[in-house]
C-alpha positions in Angstrom: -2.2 15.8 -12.8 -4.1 12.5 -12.7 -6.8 11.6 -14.5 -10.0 12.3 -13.8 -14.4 12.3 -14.9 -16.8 13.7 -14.0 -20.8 13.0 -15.3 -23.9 15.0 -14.1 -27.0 13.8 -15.5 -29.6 16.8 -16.4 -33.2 17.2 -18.0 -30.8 18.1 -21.7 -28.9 15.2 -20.9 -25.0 13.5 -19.2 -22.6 16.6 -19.4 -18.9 14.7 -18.9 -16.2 16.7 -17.7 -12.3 15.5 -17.6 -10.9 12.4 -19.0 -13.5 10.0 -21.0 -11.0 7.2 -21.3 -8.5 6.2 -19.3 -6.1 3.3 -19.1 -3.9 3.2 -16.2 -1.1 0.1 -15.2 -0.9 -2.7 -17.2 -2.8 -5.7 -18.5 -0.8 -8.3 -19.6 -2.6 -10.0 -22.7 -5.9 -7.7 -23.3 -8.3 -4.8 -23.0 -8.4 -3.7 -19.5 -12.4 -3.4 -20.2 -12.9 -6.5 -22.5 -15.7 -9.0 -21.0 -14.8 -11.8 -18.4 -12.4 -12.3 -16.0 -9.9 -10.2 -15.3 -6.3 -10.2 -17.5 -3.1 -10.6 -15.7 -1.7 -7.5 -14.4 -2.2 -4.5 -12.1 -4.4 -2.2 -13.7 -7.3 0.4 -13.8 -9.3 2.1 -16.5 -12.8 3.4 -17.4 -14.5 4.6 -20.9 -17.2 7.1 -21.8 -19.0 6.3 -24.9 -21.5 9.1 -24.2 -24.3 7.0 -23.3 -22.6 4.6 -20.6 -19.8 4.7 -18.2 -17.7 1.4 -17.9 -14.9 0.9 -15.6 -12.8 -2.2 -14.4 -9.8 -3.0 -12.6 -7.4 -5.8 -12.1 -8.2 -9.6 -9.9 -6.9 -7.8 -7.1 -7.9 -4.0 -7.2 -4.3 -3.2 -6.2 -4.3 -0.6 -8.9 -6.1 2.6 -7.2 -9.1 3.5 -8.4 -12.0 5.8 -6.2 -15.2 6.4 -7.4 -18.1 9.3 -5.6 -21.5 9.0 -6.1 -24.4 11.5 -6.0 -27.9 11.6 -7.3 -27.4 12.1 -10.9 -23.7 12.1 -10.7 -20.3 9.7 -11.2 -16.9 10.8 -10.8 -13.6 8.4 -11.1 -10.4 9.0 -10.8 -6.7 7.1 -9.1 -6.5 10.3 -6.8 -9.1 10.5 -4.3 -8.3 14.3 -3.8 -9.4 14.9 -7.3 -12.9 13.8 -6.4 -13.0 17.0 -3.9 -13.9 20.1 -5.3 -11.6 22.8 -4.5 -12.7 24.8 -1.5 -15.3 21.8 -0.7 -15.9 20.7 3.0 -16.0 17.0 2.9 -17.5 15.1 5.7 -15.0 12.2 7.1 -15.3 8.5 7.4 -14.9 8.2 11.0 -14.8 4.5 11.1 -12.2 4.2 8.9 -10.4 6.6 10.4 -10.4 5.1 13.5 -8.8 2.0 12.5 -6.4 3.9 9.9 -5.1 5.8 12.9 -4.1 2.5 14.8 -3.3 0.5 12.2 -1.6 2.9 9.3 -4.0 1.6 6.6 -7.4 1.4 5.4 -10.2 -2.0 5.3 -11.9 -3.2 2.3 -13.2 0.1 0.4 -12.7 2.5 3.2 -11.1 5.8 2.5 -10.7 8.7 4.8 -14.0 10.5 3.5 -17.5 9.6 3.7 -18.2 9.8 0.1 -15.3 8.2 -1.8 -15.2 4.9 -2.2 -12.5 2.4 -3.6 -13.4 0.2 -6.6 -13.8 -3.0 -5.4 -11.1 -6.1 -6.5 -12.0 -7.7 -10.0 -14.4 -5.2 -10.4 -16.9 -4.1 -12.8 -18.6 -0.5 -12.7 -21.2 1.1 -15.0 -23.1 4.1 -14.7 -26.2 5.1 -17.4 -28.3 8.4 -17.1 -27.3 8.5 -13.3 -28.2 4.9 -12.6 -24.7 3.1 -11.4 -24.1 -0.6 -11.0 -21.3 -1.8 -9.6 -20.2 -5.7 -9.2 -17.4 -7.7 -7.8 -16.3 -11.1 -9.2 -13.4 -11.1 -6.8 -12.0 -14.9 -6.0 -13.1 -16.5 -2.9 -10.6 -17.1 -0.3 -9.2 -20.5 -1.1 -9.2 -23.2 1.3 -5.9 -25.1 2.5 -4.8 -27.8 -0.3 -3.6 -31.1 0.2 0.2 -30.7 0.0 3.4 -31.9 1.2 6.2 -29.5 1.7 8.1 -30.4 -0.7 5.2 -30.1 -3.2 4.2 -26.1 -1.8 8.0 -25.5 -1.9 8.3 -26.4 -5.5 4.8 -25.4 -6.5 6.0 -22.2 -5.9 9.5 -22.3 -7.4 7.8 -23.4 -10.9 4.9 -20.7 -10.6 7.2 -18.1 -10.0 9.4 -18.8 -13.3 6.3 -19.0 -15.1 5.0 -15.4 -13.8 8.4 -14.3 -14.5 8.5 -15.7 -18.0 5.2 -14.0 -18.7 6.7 -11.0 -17.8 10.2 -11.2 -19.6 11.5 -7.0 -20.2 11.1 -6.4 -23.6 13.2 -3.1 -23.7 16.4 -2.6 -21.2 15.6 -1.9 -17.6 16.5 -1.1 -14.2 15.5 -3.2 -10.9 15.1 -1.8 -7.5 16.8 -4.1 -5.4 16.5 -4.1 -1.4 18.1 -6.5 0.7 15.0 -8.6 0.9 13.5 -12.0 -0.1 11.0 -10.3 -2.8 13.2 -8.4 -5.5 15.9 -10.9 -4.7 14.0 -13.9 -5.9 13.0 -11.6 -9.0 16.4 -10.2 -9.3 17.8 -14.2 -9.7 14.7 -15.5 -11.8 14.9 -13.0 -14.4 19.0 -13.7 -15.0 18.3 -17.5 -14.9 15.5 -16.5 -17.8 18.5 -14.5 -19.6 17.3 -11.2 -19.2 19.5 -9.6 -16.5 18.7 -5.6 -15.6 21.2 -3.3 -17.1 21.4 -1.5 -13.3 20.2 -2.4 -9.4 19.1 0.5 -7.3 18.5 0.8 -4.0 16.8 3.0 -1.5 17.9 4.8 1.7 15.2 4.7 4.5 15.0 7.3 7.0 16.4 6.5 10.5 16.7 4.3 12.3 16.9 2.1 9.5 20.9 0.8 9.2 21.0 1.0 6.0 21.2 -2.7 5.3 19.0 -3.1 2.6 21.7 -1.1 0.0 24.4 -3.2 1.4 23.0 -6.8 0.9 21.5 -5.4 -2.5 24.9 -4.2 -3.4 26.6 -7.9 -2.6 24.0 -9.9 -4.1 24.4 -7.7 -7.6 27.9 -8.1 -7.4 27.6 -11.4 -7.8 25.7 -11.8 -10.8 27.6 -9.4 -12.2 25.2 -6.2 -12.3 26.0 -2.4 -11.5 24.7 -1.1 -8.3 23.7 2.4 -7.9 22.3 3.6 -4.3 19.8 6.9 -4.1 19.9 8.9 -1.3 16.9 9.8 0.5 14.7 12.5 0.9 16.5 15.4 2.7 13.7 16.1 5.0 11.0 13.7 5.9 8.5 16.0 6.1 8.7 17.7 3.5 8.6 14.2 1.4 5.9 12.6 3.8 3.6 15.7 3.5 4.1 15.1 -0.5 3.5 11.4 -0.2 0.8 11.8 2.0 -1.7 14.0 -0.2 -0.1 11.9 -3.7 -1.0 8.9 -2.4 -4.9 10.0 -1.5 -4.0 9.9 2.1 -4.2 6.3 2.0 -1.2 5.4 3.8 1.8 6.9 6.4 3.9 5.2 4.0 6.1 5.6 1.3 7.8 8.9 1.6 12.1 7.8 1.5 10.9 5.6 -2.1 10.3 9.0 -3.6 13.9 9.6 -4.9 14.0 6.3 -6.1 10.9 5.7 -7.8 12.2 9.7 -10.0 15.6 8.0 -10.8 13.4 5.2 -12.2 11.2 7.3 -14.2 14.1 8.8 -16.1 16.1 5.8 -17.0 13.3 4.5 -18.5 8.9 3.1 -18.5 9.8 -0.7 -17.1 10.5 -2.2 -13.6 9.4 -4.7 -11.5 8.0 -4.7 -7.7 7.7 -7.6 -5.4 4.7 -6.4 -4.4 2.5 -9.0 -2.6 5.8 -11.7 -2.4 5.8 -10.6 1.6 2.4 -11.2 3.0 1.5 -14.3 1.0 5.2 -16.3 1.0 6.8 -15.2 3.9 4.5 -12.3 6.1 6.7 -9.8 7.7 3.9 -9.5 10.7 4.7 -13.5 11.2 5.6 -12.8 14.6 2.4 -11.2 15.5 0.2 -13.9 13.8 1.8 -16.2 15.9 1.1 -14.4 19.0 -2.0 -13.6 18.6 -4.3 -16.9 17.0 -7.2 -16.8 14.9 -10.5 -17.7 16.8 -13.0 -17.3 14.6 -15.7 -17.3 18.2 -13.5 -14.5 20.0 -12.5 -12.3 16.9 -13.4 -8.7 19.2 -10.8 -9.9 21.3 -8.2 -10.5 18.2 -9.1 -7.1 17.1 -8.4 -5.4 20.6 -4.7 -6.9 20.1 -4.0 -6.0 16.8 -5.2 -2.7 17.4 -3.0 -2.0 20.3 0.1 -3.8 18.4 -0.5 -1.6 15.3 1.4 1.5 14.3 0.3 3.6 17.1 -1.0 1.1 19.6 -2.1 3.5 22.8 0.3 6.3 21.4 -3.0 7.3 19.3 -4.7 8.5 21.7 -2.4 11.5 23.1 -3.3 13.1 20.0 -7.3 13.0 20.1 -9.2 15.3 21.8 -13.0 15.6 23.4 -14.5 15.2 19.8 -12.0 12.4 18.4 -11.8 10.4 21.0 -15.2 9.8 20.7 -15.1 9.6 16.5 -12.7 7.7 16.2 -12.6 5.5 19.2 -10.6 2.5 20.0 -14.4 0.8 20.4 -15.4 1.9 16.7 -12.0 0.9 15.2 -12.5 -2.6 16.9 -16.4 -3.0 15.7 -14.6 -1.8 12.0 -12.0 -4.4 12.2 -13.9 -7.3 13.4 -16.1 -7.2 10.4 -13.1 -7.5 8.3 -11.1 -10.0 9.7 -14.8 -12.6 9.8 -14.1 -12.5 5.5 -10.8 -14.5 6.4 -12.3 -17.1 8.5 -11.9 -19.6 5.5 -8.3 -19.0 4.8 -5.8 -21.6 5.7 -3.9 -18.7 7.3 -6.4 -16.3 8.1 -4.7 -13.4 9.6 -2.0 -13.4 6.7 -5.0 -13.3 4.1 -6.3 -10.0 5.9 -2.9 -7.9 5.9 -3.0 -9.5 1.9 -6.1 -8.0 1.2 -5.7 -5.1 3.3 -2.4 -3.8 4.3 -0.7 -4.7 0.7 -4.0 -3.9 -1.6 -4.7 0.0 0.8 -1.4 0.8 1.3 1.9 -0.8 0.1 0.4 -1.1 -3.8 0.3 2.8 -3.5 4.1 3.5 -3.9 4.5 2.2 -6.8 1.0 2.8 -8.9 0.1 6.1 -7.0 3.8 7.3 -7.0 5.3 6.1 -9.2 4.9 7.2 -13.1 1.2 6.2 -14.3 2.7 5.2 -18.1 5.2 2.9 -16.8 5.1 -0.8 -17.1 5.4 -2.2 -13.7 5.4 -6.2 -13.0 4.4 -7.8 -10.1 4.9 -11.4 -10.7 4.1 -12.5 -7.2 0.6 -11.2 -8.5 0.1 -13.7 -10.7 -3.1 -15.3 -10.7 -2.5 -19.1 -10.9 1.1 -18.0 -8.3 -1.5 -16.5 -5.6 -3.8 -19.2 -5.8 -0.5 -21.2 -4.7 0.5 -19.3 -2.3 -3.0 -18.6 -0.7 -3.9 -22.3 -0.3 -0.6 -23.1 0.9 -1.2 -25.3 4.4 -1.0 -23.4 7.7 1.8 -25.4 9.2 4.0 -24.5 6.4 3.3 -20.7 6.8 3.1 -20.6 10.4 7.0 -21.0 10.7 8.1 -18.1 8.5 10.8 -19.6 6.5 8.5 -20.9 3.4 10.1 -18.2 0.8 13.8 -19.0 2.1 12.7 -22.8 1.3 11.9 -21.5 -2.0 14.9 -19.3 -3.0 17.4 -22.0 -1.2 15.7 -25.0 -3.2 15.9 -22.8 -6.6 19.3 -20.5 -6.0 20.8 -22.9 -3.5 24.4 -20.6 -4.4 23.0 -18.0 -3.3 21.4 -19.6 0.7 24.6 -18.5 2.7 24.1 -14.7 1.8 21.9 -13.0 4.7 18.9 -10.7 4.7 18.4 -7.1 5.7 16.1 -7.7 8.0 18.6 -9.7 10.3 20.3 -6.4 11.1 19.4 -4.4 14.0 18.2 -0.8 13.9 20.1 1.9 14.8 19.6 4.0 17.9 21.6 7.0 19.1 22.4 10.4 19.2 21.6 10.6 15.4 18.3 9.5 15.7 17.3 11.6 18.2 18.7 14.7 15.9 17.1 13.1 13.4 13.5 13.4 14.6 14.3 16.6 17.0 14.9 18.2 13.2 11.2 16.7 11.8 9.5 18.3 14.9 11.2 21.8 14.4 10.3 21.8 10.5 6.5 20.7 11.4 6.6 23.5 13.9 7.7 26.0 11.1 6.1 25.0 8.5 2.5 25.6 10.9 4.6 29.0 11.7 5.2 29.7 8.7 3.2 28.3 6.1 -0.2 26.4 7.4 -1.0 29.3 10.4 -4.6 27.4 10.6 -2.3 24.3 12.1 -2.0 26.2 15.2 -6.3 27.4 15.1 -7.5 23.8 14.8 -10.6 22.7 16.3 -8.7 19.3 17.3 -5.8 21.1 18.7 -3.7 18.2 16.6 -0.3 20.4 17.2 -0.4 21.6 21.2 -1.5 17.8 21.9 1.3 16.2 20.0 3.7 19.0 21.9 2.1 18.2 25.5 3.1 14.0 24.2 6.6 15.3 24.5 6.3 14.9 28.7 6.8 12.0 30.9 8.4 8.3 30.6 8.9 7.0 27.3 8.2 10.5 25.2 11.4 10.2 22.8 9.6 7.0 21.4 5.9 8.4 21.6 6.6 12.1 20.0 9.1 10.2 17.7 5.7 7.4 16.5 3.4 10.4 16.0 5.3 13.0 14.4 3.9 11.6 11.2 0.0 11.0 12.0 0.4 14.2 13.6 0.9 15.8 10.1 -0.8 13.3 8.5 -3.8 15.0 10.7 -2.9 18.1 10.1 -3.3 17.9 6.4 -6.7 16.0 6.5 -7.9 18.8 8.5 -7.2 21.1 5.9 -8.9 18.5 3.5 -11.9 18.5 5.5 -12.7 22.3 6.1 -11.9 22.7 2.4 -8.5 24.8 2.8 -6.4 22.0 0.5 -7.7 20.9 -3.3 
């Protein structure tokens, strides 16, 4: 169970329920709640000395953290779902909703419920006889910096050894290796440093997914001379997306097939690293789309219109909302959402890569491997490195723009290593399998609301006969096949909402 607090002012005075301290992550260098600026690390923690409540969190706030406020009350905790009372009815956020739905993740400190908030980045919170205060001292988005290629491309080579060198193992570890740029780069920095992993393991995604990523790992290893081990998936996605969904505060449709991974992990030992962040600041996997679609800072409803219908879903959303949805969380409140958010990036030299940054990795990729992943572990992210993200976030437009700037990198520091190809270069795979594949998640969902979840079938949204009636026409293998999982996702945070789920 996570940690969790709970204070209640009242005439006799606080009464504090749960967890009065808690240190979650890891600071590199200091007390999570010491004065000033953030330490390096990812990290989250609060402390009650029986008079005041004082919480912070890393430069970031990619650690998660959710505070709910009431008159006289404070509760905190890394789960979300511990801040509902069992059998409560909690009131949705239907504007955050109705970009999560499109998009897969949430904005700034949105969560799915009205009440919970997320702790801001570089935050500091206190809370004294029912008065809270909270502050952000989060880092203004840097402007573009006066650099030649050459000088971004070995500005970040140099800042990456040095985040690496701050984070040196200082016990014998394991690295989960994919057949990316990110753990790559960490996998070849850390044996240049000396300190080699005693094991790479990789993954297996859930069709259609190749299963490159293990293949390229399992080459690149090789030739530095480490074991490889591959994990096999999940054997139902359901099952391990229904899990993920409610561990990981139903903050994100992602993260399910890292499951068996991230438990072989937590029994060979408490140390790995992530390349979280090394994607959408050196090299953004959504480069295509920020191409196609510009940043005009005059015309940003416009923007918003086009990433909503590229997102997850795109129009798919919409065969799943009825008479009351469709007007809750509507295509026109998602856009009015999202347009606020993306005017905070006007400043950045590459603004739409800033907003999946501060969005898409803080909501919902940093919640594998701090909301699933083993809360007394020692995780590093050296692409999170403070003076490395100032780099990378100032780094000119024209140099981003192209998509190439981390295989600059990696070719101008491992230059043995340039002729050995990436994951993503293989195609996905398409077939008969696949269409067993999800024919088998629809019949378990249709069980386990059978079954198991009976109300499934009662729902006022009608979330299940909707997603059945997607199944007819042109192009349903691919629509029934995108919202299989918000369909469940649904499903569950209906059962949140009318208080049937703790």
């Amino acid at each position: 169970m996570k940690p969790r607090v709970r204070l209640l002012a009242t005439p006799d005075g606080v009464r504090a329920e749960g967890d009065k301290e808690a240190r979650l992550g890891h600071a590199l260098g200091g007390d999570p709640l010491a004065d000033g600026p953030p330490s390096e690390g990812i990290f989250a923690a609060w402390e009650w000395d029986g008079d005041r409540l004082l919480a912070r969190n890393d430069r970031y706030g990619m650690h998660p953290l959710y505070y709910r406020a009431g008159a006289g009350s404070l509760a905190l905790s890394p789960d979300p779902l511990a801040l509902l009372a069992p059998g409560e009815r909690a009131d949705l956020d239907h504007d955050a909703l109705a970009v999560f739905l499109r998009l897969g993740f949430f904005l700034g400190e949105d969560t799915a419920f009205a009440e919970i908030r997320a702790l801001p980045p570089a935050a500091t919170l206190t809370w004294t006889r029912g008065a809270l205060n909270l502050s952000s001292a989060a880092s203004p988005v840097p402007r573009p910096a006066d650099l030649t290629r050459e000088q971004a491309v070995d500005g970040f080579v140099d800042l990456f050894r040095a985040a690496v060198a701050r984070r040196l193992p200082e016990q014998p570890y394991d690295l989960p290796l994919s057949g990316g740029r990110d753990s790559r780069h960490i996998l070849l920095e850390l044996c240049r440093q000396g300190a080699p992993p005693r094991l790479c393991v990789s993954g297996a995604k859930f069709p259609p997914d190749p299963g490159a990523d293990a293949r390229v790992a399992a080459v690149l290893a090789a030739r530095v001379g480490v074991p490889h081990r591959i994990v096999a998936p999940p054997r139902s996605q359901l099952r391990a997306e229904r899990f993920a969904n409610a561990a990981q505060g139903m903050g994100t449709l992602d993260g399910a097939w890292i499951l068996p991974l991230l438990a072989f992990l937590r029994r060979r030992g408490g140390l790995w690293y992530d390349g979280l962040g090394g994607g959408e600041l050196a090299q953004n996997p959504s480069i295509g789309l920020i191409r196609a679609n510009p940043y005009d800072v005059t015309d940003l409803p416009s923007l918003a219109d086009r990433l909503l219908a590229a997102g997850r879903t795109g129009a798919h959303v919409e065969h799943l909302l009825g008479p009351r949805t469709r007007g809750l969380w509507s295509r026109e409140r998602a856009r009015d959402r999202l347009v606020r958010e993306l005017a905070r990036h006007a400043e950045a030299p590459l603004p739409l890569g800033s907003f999946f940054f501060h969005n898409r990795t803080r909501r919902s990729i940093s919640l594998a491997p701090f909301a699933l992943g083993d809360g007394r572990a020692v995780i590093h992210t050296p692409y999170l490195d403070h003076a490395l993200v100032d780099h990378l976030a100032s780094v000119p437009r024209r140099f981003l723009i192209e998509g190439t700037f981390h295989d600059q990198a990696l070719h101008r520091a491992f230059p043995e290593h340039a002729a050995l190809g990436f994951a993503s270069a293989v195609p996905q795979r398409h077939g008969a399998a696949l269409v067993g594949h999800r024919l088998a998640y629809l019949l378990r969902l249709l069980a386990e609301a059978t079954f198991a979840e009976r109300a499934w079938w009662r729902g006022p949204d009608r979330t299940l006969p909707r997603l059945l009636a997607a199944g007819r026409g042109p192009g349903a293998p691919q629509r029934v096949s995108r919202l299989q999982p918000l369909a469940l996702y649904l499903l569950q945070l209906e059962s949140l909402a009318a208080g049937r789920a703790a």
